[in-house]
MARBA-3410 file (N, C-alpha, C, O; in Angstrom, 1 decimal):
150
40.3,-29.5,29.7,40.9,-29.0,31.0,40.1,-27.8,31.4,39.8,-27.0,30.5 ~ 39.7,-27.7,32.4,39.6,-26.3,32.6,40.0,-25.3,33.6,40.1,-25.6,34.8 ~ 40.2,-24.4,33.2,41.5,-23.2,33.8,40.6,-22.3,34.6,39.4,-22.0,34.7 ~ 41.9,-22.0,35.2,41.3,-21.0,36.8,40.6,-21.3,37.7,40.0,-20.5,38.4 ~ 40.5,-22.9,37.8,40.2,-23.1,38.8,38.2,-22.5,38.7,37.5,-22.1,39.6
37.8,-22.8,37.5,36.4,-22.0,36.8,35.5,-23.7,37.9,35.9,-24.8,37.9 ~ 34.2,-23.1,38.4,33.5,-23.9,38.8,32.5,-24.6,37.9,31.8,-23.9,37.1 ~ 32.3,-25.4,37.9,31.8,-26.4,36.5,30.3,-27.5,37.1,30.4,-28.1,38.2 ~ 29.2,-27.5,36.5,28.5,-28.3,36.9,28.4,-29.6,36.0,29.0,-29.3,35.0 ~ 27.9,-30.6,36.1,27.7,-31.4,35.3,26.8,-31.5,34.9,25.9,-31.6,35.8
26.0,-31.5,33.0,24.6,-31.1,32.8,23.5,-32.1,33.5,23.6,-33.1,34.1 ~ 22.9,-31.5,33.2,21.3,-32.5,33.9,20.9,-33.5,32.8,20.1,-34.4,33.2 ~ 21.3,-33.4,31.7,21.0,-34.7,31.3,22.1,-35.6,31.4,21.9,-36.6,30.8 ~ 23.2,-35.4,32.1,24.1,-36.6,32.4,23.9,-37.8,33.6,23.6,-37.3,34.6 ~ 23.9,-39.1,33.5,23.7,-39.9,34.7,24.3,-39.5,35.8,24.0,-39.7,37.0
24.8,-39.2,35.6,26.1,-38.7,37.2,25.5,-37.2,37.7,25.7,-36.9,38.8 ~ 24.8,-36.4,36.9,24.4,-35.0,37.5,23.4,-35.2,38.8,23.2,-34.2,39.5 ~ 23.0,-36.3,39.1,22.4,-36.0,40.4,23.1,-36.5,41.7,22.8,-36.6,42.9 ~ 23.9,-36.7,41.0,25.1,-37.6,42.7,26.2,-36.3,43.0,26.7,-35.5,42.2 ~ 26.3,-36.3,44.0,27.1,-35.1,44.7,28.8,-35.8,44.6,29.0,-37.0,44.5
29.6,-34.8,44.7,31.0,-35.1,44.3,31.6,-36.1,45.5,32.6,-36.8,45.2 ~ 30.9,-36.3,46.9,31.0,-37.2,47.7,30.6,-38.4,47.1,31.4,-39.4,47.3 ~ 29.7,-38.4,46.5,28.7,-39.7,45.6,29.5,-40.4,44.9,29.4,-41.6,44.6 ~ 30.7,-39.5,44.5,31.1,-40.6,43.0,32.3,-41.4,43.6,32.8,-41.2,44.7 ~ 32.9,-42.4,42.8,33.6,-43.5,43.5,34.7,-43.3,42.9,35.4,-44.3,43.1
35.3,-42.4,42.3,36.7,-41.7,42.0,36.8,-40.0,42.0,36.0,-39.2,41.5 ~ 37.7,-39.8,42.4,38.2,-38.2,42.5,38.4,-37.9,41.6,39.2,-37.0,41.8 ~ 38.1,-38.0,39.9,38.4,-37.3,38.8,37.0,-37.7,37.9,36.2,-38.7,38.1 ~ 37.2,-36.8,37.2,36.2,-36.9,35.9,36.5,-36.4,34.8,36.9,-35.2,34.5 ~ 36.2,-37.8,33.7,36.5,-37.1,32.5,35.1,-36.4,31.4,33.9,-36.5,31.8
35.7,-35.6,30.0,34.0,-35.4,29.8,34.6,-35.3,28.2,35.7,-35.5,27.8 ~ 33.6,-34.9,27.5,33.6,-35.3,25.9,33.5,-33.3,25.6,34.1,-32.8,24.8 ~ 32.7,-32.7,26.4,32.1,-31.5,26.1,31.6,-30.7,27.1,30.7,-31.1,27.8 ~ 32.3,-29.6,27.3,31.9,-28.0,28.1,31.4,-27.0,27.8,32.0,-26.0,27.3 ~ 30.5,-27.2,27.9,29.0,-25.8,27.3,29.2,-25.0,28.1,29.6,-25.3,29.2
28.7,-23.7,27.6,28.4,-22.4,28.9,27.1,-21.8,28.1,27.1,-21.2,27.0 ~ 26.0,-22.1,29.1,24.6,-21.5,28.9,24.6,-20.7,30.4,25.5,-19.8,30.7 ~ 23.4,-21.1,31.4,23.6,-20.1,32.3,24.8,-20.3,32.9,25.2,-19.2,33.2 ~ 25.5,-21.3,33.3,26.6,-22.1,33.6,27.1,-23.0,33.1,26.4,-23.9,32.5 ~ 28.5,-23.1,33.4,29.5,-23.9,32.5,29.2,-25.1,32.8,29.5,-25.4,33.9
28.6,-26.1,31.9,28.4,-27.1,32.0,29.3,-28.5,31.7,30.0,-28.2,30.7 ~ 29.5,-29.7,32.1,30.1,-30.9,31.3,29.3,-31.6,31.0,28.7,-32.2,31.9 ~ 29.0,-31.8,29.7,28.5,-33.4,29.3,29.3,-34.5,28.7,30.4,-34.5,28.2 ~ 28.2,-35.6,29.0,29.0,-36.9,28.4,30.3,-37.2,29.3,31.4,-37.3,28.8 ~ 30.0,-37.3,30.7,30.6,-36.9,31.9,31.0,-38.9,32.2,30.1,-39.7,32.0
32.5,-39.4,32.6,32.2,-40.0,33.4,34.0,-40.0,34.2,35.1,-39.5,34.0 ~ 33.3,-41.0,35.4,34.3,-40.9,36.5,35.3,-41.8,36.2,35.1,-42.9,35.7 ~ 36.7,-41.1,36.6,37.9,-41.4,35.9,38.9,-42.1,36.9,39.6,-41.1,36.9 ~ 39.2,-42.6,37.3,40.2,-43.6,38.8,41.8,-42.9,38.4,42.0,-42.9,37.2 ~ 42.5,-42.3,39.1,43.9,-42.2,39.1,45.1,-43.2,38.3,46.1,-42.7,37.7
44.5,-44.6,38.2,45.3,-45.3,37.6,44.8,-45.2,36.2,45.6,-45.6,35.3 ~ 43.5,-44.9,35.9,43.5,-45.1,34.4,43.7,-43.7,33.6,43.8,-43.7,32.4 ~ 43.7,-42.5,34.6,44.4,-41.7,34.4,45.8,-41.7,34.1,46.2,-41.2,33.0 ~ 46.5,-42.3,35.0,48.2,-42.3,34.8,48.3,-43.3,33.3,49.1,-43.2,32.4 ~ 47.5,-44.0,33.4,47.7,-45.2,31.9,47.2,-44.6,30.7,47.3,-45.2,29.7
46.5,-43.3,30.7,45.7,-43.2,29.2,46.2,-41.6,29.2,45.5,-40.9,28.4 ~ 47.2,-41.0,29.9,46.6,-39.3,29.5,47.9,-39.1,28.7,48.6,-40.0,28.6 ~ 48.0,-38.0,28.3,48.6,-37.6,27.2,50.1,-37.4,27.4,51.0,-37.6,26.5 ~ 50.2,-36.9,28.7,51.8,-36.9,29.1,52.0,-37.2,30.5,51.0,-37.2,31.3 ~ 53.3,-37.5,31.1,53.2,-38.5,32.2,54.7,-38.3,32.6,55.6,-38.9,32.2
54.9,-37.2,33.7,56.3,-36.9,34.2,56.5,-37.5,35.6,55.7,-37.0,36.3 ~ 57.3,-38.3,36.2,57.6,-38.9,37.5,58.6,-37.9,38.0,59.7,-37.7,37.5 ~ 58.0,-37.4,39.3,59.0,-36.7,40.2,59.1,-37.7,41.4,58.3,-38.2,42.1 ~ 60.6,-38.0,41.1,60.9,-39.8,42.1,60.9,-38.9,43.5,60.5,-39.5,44.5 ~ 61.4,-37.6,43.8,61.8,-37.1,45.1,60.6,-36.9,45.9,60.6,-37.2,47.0
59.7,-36.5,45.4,58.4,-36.2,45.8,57.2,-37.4,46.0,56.3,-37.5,46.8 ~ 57.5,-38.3,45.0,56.7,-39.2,45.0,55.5,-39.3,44.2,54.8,-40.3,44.3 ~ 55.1,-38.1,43.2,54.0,-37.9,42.7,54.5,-37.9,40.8,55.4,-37.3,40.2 ~ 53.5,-38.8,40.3,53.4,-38.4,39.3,52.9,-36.8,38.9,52.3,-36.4,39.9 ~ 52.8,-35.7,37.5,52.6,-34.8,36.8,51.7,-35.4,35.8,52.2,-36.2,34.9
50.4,-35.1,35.7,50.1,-35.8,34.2,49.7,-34.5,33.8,49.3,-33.8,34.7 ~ 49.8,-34.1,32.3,49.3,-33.0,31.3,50.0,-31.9,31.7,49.6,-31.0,31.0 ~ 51.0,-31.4,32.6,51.9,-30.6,33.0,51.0,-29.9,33.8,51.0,-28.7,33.5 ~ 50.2,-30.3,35.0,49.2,-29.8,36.0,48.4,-30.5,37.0,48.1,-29.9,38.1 ~ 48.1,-31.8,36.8,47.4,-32.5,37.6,48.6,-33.4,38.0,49.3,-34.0,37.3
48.6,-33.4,39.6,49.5,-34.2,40.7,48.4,-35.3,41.2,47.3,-35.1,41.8 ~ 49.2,-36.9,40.9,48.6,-37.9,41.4,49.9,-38.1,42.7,51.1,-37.8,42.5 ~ 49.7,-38.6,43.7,50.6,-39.3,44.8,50.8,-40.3,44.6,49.8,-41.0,45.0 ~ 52.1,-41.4,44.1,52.4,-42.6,43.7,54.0,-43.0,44.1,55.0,-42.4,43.7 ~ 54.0,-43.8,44.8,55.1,-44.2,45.3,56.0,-44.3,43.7,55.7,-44.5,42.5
57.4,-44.1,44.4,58.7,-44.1,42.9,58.2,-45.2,42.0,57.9,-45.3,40.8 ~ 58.1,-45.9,42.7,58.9,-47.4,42.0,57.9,-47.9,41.3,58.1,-48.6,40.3 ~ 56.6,-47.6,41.7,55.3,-47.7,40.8,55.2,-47.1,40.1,54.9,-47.7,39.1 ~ 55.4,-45.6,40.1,54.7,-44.7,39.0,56.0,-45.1,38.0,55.8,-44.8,36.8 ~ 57.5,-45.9,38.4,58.0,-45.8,36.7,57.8,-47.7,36.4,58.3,-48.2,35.4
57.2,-48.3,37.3,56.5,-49.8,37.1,55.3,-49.2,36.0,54.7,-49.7,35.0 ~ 55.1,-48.2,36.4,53.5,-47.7,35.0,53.8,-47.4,34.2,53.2,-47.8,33.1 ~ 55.1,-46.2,34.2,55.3,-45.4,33.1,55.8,-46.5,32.5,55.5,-46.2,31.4 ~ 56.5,-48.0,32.4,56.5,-48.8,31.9,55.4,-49.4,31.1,55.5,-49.5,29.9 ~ 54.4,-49.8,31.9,53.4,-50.3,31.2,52.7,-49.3,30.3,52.2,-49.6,29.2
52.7,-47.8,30.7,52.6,-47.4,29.4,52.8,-47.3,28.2,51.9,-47.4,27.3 ~ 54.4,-47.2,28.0,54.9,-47.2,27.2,54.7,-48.5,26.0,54.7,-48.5,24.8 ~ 54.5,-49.7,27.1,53.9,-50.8,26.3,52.2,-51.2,25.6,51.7,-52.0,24.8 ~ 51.5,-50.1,26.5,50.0,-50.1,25.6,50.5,-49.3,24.7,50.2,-49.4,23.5 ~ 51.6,-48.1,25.0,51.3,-47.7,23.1,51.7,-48.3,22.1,51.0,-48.4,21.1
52.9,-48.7,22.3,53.5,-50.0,21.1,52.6,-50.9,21.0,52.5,-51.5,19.9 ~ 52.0,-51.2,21.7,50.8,-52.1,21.4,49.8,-51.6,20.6,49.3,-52.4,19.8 ~ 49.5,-50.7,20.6,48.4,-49.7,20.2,49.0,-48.9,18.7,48.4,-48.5,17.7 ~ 49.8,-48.9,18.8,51.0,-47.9,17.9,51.3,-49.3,16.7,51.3,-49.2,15.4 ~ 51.6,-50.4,17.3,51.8,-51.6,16.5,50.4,-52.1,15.6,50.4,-52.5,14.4
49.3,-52.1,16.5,47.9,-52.6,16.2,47.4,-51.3,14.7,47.0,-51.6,13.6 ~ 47.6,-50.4,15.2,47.0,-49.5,13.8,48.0,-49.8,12.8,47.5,-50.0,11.7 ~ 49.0,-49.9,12.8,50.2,-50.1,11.6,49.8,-51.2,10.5,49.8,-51.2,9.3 ~ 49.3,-52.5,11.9,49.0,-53.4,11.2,48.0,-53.5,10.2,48.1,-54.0,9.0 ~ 46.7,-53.0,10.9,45.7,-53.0,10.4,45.7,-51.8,9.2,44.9,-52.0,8.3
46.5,-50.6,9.2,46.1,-50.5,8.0,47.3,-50.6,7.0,47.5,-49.9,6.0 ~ 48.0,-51.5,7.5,48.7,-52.3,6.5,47.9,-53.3,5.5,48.0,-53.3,4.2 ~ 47.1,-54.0,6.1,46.4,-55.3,6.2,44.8,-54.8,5.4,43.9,-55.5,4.9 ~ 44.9,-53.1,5.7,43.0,-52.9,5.3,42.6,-53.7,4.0,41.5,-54.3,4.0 ~ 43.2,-53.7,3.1,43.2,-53.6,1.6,42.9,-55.3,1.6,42.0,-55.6,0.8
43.3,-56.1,2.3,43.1,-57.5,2.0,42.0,-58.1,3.2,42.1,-58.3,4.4 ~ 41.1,-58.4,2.2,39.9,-58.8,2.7,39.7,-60.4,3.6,38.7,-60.8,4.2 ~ 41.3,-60.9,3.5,41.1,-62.5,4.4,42.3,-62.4,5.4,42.9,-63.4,5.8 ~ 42.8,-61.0,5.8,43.8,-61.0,6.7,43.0,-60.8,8.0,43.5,-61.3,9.0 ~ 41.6,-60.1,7.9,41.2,-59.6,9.4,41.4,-58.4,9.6,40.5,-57.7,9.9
42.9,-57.8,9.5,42.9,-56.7,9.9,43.6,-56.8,11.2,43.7,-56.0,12.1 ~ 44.3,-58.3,11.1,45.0,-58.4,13.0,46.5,-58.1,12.5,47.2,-57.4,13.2 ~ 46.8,-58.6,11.1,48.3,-58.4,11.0,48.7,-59.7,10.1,48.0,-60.7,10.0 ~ 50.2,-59.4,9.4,50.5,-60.0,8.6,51.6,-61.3,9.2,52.6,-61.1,9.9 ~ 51.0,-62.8,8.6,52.1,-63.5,8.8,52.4,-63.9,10.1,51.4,-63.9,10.9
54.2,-64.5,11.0,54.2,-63.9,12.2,54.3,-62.7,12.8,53.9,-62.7,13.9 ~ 54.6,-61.7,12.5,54.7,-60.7,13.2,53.4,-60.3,13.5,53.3,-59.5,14.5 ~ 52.1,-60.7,12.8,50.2,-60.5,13.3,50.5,-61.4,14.6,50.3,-60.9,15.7 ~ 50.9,-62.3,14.7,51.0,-63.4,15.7,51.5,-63.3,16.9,51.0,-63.8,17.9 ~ 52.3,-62.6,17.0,53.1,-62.0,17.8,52.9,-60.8,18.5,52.9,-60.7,19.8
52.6,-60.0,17.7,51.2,-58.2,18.3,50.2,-59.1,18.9,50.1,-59.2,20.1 ~ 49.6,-59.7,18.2,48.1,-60.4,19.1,48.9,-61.1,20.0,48.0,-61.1,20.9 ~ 50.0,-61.7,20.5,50.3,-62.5,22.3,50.4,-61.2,23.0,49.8,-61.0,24.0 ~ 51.4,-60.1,22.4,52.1,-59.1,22.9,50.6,-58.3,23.7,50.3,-58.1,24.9 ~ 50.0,-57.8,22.4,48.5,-57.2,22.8,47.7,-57.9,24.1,47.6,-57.4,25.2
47.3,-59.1,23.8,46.8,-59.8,24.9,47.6,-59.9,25.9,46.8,-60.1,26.7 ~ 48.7,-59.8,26.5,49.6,-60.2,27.4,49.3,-58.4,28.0,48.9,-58.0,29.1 ~ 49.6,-57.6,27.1,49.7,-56.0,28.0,48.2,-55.8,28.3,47.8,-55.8,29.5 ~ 47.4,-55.6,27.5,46.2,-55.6,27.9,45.6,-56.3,29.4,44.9,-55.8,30.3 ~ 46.1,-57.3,29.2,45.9,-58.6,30.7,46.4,-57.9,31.8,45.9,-58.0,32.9
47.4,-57.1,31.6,48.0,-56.2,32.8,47.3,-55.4,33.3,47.2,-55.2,34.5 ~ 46.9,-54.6,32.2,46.2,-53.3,32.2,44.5,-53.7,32.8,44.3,-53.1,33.9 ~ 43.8,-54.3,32.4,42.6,-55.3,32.8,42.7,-55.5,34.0,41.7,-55.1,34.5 ~ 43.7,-56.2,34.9,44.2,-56.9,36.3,44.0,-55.3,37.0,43.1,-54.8,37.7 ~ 44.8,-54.9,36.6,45.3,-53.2,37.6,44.0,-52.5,38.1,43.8,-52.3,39.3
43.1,-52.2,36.9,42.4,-51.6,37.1,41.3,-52.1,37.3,40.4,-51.3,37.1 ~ 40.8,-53.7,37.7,39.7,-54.5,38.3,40.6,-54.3,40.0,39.9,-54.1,41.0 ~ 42.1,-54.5,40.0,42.3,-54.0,41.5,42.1,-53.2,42.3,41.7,-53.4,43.5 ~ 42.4,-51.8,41.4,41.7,-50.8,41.6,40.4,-50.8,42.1,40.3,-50.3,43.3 ~ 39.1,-51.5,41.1,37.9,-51.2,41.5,37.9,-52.0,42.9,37.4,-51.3,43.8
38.2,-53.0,43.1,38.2,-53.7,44.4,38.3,-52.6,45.5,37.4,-52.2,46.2 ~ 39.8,-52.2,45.4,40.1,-51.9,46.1,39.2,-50.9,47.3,39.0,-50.9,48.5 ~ 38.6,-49.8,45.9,37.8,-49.1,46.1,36.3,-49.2,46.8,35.6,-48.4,47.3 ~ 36.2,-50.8,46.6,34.9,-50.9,47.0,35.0,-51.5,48.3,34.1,-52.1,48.8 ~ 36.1,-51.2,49.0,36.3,-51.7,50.3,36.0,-50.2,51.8,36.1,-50.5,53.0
END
């Protein structure tokens, strides 16, 4: 994150450093690393869409009166009610998905003919569940790109 509102360039060895903030095809950016040499730099820079924002960040508060999600207790996305808690749904189900998938797998590390997907049915079941949320998540955000490229 960065605070005060501090002006930030993106380094010169990143692909995106020569496109102007008009240039890029989403209003956010994420980055791996913030240097300060002559100026505060980001590297390992790339552009982030609102929705995969609202689906991957760390915390995620819906103000239904206003209409806007809160993510990280700072950054305001504009999202009609009914959507942003249609997401905060689907979130909740990439983590169980995600939350279920590591359980599994390092349940499963130690045995060399399971894969690592999961034991038995309940492996069977995470893998529909997985594929079925992911499929959602995949859909949303190829909409997204469409959308964008109109």
């Amino acid at each position: 994150m960065i605070e005060n509102h501090d002006k930030v360039f993106i380094h010169p060895s990143s692909v995106l450093s020569e496109l102007t903030a008009g240039q890029l095809q989403q209003p956010h950016v994420v980055y791996l690393e913030k240097t300060k040499t002559t100026r505060v730099f980001l590297r390992e820079v790339s552009v982030a869409s609102p929705l995969s924002l609202i689906l991957f960040s760390n915390t995620l508060k819906v103000q239904h009166d206003s209409g806007i999600v809160v993510l990280g207790d700072w950054l305001q996305i504009k999202v009609p009610a009914v959507t942003a808690v249609l997401l905060k749904r689907l979130r909740e189900a990439v983590d169980h998905v995600l939350t279920a998938t590591v359980a599994a797998s390092n349940h499963t590390s130690g045995d060399k003919n399971s894969g690592g997907v999961g034991v038995g049915d309940r492996g069977g079941l995470l893998a529909q569940n997985a594929v079925a949320v992911m499929g959602l998540v995949q859909q949303l955000l190829a909409s997204e790109v469409a959308e964008a490229g109109r």
